[in-house]
C-alpha positions as CSV (number, residue, x, y, z in Angstrom):
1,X,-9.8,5.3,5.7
2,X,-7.0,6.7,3.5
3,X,-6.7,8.3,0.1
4,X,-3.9,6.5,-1.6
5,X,-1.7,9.7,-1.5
6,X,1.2,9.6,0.4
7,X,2.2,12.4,2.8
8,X,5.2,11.6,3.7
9,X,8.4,9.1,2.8
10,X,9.8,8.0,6.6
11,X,12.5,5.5,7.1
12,X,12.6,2.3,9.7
13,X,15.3,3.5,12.2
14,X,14.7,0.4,14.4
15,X,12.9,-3.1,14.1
16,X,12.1,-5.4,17.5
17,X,11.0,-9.0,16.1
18,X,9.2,-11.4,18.4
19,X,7.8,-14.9,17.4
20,X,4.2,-13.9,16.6
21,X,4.5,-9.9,16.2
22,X,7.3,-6.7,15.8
23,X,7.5,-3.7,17.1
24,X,8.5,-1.1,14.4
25,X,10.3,2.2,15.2
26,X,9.1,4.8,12.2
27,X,11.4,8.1,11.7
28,X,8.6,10.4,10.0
29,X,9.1,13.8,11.0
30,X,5.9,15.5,8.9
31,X,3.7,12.8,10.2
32,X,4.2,12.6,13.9
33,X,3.4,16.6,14.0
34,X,0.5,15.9,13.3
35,X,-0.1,12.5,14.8
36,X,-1.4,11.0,18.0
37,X,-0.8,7.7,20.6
38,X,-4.1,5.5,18.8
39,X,-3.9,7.3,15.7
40,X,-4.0,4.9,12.8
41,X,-1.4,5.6,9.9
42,X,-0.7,3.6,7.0
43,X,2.4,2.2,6.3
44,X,3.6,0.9,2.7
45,X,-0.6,0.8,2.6
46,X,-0.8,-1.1,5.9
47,X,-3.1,0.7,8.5
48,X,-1.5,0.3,12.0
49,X,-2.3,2.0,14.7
50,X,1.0,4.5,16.2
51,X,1.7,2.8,20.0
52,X,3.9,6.0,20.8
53,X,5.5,9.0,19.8
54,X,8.9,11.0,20.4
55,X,11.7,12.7,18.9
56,X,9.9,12.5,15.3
57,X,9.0,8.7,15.5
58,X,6.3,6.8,16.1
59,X,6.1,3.1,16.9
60,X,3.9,0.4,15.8
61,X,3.0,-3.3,17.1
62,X,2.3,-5.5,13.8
63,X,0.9,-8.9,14.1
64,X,2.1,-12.6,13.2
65,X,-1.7,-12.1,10.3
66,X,-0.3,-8.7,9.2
67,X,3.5,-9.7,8.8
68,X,2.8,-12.9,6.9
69,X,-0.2,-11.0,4.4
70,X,2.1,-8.3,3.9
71,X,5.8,-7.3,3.0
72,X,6.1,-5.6,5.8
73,X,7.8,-8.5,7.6
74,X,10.6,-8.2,4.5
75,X,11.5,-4.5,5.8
76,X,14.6,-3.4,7.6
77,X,16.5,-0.9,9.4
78,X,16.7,1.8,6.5
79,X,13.5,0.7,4.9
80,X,12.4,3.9,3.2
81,X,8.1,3.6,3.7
82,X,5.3,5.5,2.4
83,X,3.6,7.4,4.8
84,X,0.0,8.3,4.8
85,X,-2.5,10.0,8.0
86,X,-5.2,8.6,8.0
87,X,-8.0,10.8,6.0
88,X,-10.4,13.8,7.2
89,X,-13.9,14.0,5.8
90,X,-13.4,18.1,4.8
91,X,-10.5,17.7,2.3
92,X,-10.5,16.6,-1.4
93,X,-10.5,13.3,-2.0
94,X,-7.6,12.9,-4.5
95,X,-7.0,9.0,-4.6
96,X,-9.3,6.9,-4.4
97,X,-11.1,5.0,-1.3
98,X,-8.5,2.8,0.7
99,X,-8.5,1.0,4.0
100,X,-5.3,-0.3,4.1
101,X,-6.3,-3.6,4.7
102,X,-3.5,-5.2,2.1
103,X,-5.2,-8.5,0.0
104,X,-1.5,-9.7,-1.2
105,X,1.8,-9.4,-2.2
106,X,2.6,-8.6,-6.1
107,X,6.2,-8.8,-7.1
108,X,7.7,-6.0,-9.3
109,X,8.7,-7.5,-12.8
110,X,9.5,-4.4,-14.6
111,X,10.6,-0.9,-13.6
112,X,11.9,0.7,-17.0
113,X,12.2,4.4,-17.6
114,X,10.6,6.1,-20.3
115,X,11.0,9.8,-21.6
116,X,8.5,11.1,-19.4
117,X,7.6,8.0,-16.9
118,X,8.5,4.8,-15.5
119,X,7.1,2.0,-17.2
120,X,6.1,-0.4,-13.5
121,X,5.1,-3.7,-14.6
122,X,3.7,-6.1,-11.2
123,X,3.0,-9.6,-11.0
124,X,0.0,-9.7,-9.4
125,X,-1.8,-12.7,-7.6
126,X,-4.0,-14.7,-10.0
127,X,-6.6,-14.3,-7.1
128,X,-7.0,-10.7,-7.1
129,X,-6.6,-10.0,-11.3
130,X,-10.2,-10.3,-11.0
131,X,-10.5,-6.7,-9.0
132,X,-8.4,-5.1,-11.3
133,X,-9.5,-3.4,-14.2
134,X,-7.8,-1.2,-16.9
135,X,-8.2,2.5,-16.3
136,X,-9.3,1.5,-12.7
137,X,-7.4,2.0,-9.1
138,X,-5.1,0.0,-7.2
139,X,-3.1,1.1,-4.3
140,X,0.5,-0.2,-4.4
141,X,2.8,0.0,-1.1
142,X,0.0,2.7,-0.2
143,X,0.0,4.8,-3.6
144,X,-3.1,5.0,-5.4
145,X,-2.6,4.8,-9.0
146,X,-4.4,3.9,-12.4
147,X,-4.3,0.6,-13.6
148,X,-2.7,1.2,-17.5
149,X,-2.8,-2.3,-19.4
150,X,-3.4,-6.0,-18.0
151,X,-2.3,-9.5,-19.0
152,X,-4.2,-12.0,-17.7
153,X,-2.1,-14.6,-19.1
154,X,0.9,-13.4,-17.2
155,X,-1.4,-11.8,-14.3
156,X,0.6,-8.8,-15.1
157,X,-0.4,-5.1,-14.6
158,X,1.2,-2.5,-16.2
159,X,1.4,1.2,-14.1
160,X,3.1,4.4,-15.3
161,X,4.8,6.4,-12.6
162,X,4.3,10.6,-13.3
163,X,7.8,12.1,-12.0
164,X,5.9,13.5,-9.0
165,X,4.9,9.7,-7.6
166,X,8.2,8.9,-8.2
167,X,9.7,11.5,-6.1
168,X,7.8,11.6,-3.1
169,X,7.3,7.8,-2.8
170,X,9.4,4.4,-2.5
171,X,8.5,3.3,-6.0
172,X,11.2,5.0,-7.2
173,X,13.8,2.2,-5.4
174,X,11.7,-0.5,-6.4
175,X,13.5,-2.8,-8.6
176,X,12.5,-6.6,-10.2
177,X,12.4,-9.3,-7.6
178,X,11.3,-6.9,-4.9
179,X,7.5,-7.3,-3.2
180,X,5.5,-4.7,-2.7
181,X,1.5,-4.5,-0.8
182,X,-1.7,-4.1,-3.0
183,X,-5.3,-3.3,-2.1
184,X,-7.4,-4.0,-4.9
185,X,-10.7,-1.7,-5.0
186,X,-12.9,-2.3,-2.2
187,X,-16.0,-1.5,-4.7
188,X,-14.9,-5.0,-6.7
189,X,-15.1,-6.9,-3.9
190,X,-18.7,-5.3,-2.3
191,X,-20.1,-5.8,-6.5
192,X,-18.7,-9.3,-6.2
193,X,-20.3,-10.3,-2.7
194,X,-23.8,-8.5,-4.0
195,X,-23.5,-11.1,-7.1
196,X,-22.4,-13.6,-5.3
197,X,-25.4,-13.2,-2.5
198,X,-27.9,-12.2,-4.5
199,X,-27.4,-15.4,-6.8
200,X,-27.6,-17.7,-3.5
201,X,-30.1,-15.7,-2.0
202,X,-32.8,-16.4,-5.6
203,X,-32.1,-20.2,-5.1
């Protein structure tokens, strides 16, 4: 389980591509301190599990289901990814509740600065606008942040970046066209699968 807040922004120094999987090479200094061979770390919000470790990188195996579900199979050498351990029970929970366990791909449409913010404007699946509710979470490329305005005609969702999110994340080189991971709330989907249940279940 993670929070949503990232501790660290590591780079992909190397990338070994097979038919049905990848092997990724992660340079996170911060992170492999403090990390272990089984560990799970999340990666642009993807949990994968860190293979080994040396020299301040770790390395990951990602799968043909996690490639193709995520953007991670868009990354390259020089990627810059956001970096988060998974969470301990004794500290504050900041974010919100995320599994890294990605449920699509949204593609940025707007990324305009403001005096104080960045105006972040995502085209979001028409699947999952459903799980997304204004003043509610969403985790995007691993960040939890507040959902500001929606547009459900244009399944777009409309995010302002604080100066801090935007310096110690990737957002900040996001630009329109590019994809980026969400993870809608898991409590949406468990209050949708209780409807859903409980309505087949009175039948």
């Amino acid at each position: 389980m993670f929070t949503g807040l990232i501790t660290e922004l590591g780079s992909v120094s190397h990338i070994v591509r097979a038919e049905t999987s990848a092997i990724f090479t992660i340079s996170a200094p911060t992170s492999t301190a403090e990390l272990s061979v089984g560990d799970s770390i999340a990666v642009n919000g993807v949990c994968l599990t860190a293979t080994s470790i040396a020299a301040g990188c770790f390395t990951a195996d990602v799968m043909v289901q996690t490639l193709s579900l995520s953007s991670l199979g868009k990354l390259e050498e020089g990627s810059l990814v956001n970096l988060e351990l998974a969470a301990q029970m004794d500290m504050r929970m900041g974010g919100h509740i995320v599994q890294g366990h990605v449920d699509g791909v949204a593609t940025v449409a707007k990324s305009e600065p403001g005096e104080k913010w960045v105006q972040f404007d995502l085209t979001v699946p028409e699947k999952l606008m459903k799980y997304v509710v204004a003043q509610g979470s969403i985790t995007v490329d691993g960040v939890s942040l507040t959902v500001g305005a929606l547009d459900d005609a244009k399944n777009l969702v409309t995010l302002w970046l604080i100066p801090e999110t935007l310096a110690k994340t990737n957002l900040s080189h996001k630009k329109p066209g590019d994809s980026v991971n969400i993870e809608v709330d898991i409590l949406a989907k468990y209050v949708e699968r209780l409807i859903s249940k409980g309505a087949t279940d009175a039948k």
